[in-house]
C-alpha positions in Angstrom: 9.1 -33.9 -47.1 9.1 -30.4 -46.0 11.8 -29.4 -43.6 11.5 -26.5 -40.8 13.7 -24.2 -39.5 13.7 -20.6 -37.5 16.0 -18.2 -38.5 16.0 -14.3 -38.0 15.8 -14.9 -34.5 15.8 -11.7 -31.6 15.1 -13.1 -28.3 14.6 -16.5 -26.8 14.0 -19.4 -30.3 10.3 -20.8 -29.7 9.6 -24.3 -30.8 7.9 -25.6 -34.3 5.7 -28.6 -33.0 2.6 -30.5 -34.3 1.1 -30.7 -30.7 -2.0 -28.5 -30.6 -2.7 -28.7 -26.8 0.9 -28.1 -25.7 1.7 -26.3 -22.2 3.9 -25.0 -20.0 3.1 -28.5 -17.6 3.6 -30.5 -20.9 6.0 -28.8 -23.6 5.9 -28.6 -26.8 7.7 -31.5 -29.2 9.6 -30.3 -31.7 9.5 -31.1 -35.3 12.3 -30.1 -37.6 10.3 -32.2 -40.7 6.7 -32.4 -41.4 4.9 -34.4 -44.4 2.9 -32.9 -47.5 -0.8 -34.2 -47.4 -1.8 -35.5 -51.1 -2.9 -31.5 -52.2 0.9 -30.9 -51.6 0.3 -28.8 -48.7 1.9 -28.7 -44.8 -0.7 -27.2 -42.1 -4.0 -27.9 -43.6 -5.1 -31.0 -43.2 -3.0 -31.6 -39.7 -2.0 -28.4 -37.1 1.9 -27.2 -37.8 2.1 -24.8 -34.6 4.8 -22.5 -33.6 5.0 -21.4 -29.8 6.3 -18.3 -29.3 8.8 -17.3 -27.0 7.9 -16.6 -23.3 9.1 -13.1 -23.4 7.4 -9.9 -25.1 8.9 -8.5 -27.9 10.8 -11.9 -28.6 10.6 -12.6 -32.5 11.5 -15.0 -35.1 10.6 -15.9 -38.6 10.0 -20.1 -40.0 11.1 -21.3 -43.2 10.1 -23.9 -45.4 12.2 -25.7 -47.7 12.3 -28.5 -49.9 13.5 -30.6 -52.9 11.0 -30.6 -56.2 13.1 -32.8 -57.8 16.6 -30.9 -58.8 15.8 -27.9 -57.3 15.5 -26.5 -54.0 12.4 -24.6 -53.3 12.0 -22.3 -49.8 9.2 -20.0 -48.2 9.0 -17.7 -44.9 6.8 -16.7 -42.9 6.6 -12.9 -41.7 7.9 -11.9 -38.4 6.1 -13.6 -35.0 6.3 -11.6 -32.4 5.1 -12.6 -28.9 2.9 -10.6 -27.2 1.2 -9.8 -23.5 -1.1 -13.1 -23.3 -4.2 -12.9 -20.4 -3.9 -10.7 -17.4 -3.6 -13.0 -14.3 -1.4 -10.8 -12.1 -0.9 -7.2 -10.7 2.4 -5.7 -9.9 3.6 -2.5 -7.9 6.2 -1.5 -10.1 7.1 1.9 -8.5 5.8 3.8 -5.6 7.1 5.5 -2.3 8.4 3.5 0.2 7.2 6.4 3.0 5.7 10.0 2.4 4.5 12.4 4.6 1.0 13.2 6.1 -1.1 15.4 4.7 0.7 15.9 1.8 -1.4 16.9 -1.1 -1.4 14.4 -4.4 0.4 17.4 -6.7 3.7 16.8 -4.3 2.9 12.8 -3.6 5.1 10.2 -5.5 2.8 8.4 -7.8 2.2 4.4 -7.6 2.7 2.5 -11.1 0.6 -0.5 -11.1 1.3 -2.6 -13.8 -0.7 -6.1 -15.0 1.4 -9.2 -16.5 0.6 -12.7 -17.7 1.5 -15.8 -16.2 5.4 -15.0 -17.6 5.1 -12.0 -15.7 5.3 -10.1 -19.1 3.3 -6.4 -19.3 0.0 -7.2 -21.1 -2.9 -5.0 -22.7 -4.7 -8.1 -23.7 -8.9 -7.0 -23.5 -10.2 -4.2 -20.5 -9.5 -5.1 -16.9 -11.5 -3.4 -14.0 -9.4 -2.3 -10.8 -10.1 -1.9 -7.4 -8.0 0.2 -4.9 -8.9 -0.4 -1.2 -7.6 0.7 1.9 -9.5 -1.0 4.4 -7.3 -3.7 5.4 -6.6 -4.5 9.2 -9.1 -2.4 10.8 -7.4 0.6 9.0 -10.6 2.5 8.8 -11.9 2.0 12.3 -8.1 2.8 13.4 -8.3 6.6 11.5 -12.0 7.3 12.8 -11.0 6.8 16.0 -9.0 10.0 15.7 -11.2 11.9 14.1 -10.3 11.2 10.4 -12.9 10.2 8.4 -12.9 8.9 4.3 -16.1 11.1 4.1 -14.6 13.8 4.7 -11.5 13.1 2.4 -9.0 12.4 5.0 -7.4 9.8 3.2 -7.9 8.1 0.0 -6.6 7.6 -3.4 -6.6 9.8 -5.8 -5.3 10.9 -9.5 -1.7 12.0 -9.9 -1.3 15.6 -9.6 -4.9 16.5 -9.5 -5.9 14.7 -5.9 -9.7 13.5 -7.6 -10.9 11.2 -5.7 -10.2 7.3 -7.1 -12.3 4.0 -5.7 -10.1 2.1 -8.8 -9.2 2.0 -12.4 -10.3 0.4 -15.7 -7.0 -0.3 -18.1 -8.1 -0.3 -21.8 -7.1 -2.5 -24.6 -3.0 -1.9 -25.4 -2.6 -0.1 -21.7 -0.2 -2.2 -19.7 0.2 0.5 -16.6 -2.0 2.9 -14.4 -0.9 5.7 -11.6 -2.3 7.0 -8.7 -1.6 8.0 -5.4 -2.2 7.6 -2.1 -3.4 10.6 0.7 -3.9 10.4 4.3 -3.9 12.5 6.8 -2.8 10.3 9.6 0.4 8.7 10.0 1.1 4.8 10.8 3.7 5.5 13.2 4.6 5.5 15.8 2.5 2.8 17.2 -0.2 3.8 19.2 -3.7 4.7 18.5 -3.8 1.3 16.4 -1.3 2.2 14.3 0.8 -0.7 12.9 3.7 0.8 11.1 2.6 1.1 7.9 -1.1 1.5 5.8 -1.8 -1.7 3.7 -3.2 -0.8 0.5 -4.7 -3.3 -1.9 -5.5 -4.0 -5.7 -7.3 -6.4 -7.3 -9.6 -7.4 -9.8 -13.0 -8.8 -9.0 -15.7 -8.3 -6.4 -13.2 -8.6 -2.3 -9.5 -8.9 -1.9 -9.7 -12.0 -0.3 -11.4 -14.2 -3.0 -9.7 -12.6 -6.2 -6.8 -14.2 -7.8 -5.5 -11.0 -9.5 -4.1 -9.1 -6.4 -1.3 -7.4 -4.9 -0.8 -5.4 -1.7 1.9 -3.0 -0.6 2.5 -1.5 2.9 3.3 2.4 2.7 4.6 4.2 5.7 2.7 7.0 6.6 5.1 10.0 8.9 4.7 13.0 10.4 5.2 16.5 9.8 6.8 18.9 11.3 5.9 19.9 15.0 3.4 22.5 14.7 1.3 22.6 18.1 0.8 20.7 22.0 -2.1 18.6 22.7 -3.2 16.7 25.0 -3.6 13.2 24.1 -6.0 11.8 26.6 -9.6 11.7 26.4 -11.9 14.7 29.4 -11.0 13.8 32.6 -13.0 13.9 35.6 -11.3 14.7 39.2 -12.3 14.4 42.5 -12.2 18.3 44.4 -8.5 17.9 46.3 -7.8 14.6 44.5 -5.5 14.0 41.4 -7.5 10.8 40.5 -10.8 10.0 38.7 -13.8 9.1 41.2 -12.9 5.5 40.2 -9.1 5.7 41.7 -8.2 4.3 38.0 -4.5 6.0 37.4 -5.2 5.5 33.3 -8.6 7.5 33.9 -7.3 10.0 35.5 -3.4 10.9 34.0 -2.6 13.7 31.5 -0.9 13.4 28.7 0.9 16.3 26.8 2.2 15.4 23.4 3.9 17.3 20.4 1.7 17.1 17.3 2.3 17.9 13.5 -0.9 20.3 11.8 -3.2 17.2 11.3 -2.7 16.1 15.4 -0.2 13.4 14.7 2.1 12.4 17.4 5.9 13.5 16.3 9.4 12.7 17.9 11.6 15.4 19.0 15.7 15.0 19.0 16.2 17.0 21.5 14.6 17.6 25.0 11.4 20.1 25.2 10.5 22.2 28.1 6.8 22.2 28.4 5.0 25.5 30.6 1.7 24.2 32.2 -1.1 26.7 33.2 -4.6 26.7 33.8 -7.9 28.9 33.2 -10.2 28.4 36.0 -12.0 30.2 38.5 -10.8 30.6 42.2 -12.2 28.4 45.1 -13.7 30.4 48.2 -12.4 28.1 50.7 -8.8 25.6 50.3 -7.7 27.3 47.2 -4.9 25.3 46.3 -4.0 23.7 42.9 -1.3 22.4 40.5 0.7 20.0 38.0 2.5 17.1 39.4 4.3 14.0 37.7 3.4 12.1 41.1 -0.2 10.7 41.9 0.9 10.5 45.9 -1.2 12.8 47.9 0.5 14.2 50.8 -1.7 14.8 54.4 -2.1 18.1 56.1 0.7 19.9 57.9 0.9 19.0 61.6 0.1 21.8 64.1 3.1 24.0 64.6 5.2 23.0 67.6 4.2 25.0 71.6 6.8 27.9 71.8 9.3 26.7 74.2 10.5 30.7 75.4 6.5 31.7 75.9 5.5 32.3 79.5 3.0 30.9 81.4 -0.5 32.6 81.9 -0.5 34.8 84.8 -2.2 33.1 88.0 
C-alpha cells in the first residue's frame, strides 16, 4: 500500500485521483492510497493522475510513501506547475475608452488583446491566427458616406507607434498578448450621419465574427478635434429665381446648414455662442436684384402702391 500526499504547495492544492477522463462537469475523485501491482509498482499497470490546479503558475509536488517492513520508505515528484491550457477566448485587457480623430498611431493608446483558456488564464499554448475588423453595423457604408474611405487609409488598425497598416495578428507559441491600435478619421459622435456613439471593433479567430467561438468586441468612442473651419453640411441646392425653396417646395431640399468642423470635417460642439457672417459671390441680376440670408422660409408679397397725396391739387380744367 502506497499512500499519497501533496506537500510544497503555492497556489490552489489540485487533486491525486485514478479517474483518467475527469472534468470540470464530473471532478476528479480523490485517492489518498493507491495499491502496488505484482512488479511493486503504482502508475503502470493502472492511471495515477494528478489535476493541476485551475490557475497558472499554481504548483505543488506528490509524495509517495510506504512501509517495507520496519522502515519507512518515501519519494517525490518534481514541481507541477500548471500552465495556459487551449485558447478558447479573447480578452480586451487594456485600451482607450475614447480618443480623438485623426490622431496618428505614434500618440494613440495601444489595445492589449490577450487570449485565455476556459479558466480564463493567459495561454501560449500552439500559434493562433487573429482577425481585426471594423465593419460592424454598417460602420463602413456609414464613413464613405462622408467621404472617408479604408482605401484611402482613413481608418483602420494599425501597429503601435508605427501606424502600418494591420488586417490581424498571428500569436506564436509562449506569446500570451498582442497590441495595436485603432485610427479613424471620423468621429462616432454626435449622432448624425449614421453615427451611433461609438465604433464597434471586433476580434476573432476563424473565417466571420458571427460563426467563431473565440471572439470579443469593444465599442471605442471616436471625438472631435478642435474647431478648425465652417462648412456647410447640406448636400448642392437648387433654388427657384425669387424663391428660398427647391423647385419641389421640399423645406429639407432646400435649407442650409452651417456647421463648425474639426480639420477632418467632423461636426464639433461649441460652449459658448458663435456669431456666424454670411456672404455670397455671385454675379448681379439686370432686372429685380435683390437677395439674402434668412432663418424664415415665409415669402413676403410686393409692396402696395404708395398711398394718393392728400395736399396735391387737382389738374387744371
Amino acid at each position: 500500500m502506497v499512500t499519497l500526499s501533496t506537500f510544497n504547495v503555492v497556489g490552489a492544492t489540485g487533486t491525486i485521483s485514478l479517474n483518467v477522463s475527469a472534468s470540470s462537469g464530473i471532478p476528479p475523485v480523490s485517492t489518498s492510497t493507491v495499491v502496488t501491482d505484482s512488479s511493486g509498482t503504482v502508475g503502470i499497470s493502472s492511471g495515477l493522475y494528478y489535476y493541476v490546479s485551475h490557475t497558472v503558475g499554481d504548483s505543488s509536488q506528490v509524495k509517495f510513501s510506504a512501509q517495507f517492513g520496519a522502515l519507512p520508505v518515501s519519494n517525490t515528484t518534481g514541481r507541477l506547475i500548471t500552465d495556459g491550457g487551449t485558447t478558447s477566448k479573447l480578452v480586451v485587457v487594456s485600451g482607450p475608452v475614447s480618443q480623438t480623430a485623426g490622431t496618428t498611431a505614434s500618440s494613440l493608446s495601444p489595445f492589449t488583446l490577450e487570449r485565455r483558456d476556459d479558466f480564463d488564464n493567459p495561454t501560449g499554448q500552439a500559434t493562433v491566427n487573429v482577425i481585426l475588423d471594423d465593419t460592424a453595423n454598417g460602420q463602413v457604408a456609414v464613413h464613405a458616406g462622408r467621404g472617408f474611405s479604408p482605401s484611402n487609409h482613413d481608418f483602420e488598425f494599425e501597429t503601435p507607434g508605427v501606424g502600418t497598416p494591420i488586417s490581424g495578428f498571428s500569436y506564436g507559441a509562449a506569446e500570451t498578448q498582442k497590441t495595436f491600435v485603432y485610427f479613424d478619421k471620423m468621429t462616432s459622435t454626435p449622432l448624425e450621419d449614421g453615427r451611433t456613439g461609438a465604433w464597434t471593433l471586433q476580434a476573432y479567430v476563424g473565417t466571420t465574427f458571427v460563426n467563431s467561438n473565440i471572439k470579443t468586441q469593444y465599442n471605442l468612442i471616436v471625438n472631435p478635434g478642435i474647431t478648425a473651419k465652417l462648412n456647410f453640411h447640406n448636400p448642392i441646392r437648387t433654388l427657384q429665381a425669387g424663391f428660398p425653396l427647391n423647385l419641389t417646395g421640399n423645406l429639407n431640399l432646400s435649407a442650409l446648414n452651417v456647421e463648425l468642423q474639426d480639420f477632418n470635417g467632423n461636426p464639433t460642439v461649441t460652449p459658448s455662442s458663435v456669431t456666424v457672417q454670411l456672404a455670397t459671390s455671385r454675379l448681379p441680376s439686370s432686372a429685380f436684384d435683390g437677395y439674402g440670408f434668412s432663418v424664415s422660409t415665409a415669402i413676403i408679397g410686393e409692396p402696395p402702391p404708395p398711398a394718393p397725396d392728400s395736399k396735391a391739387r387737382p389738374p387744371p380744367s
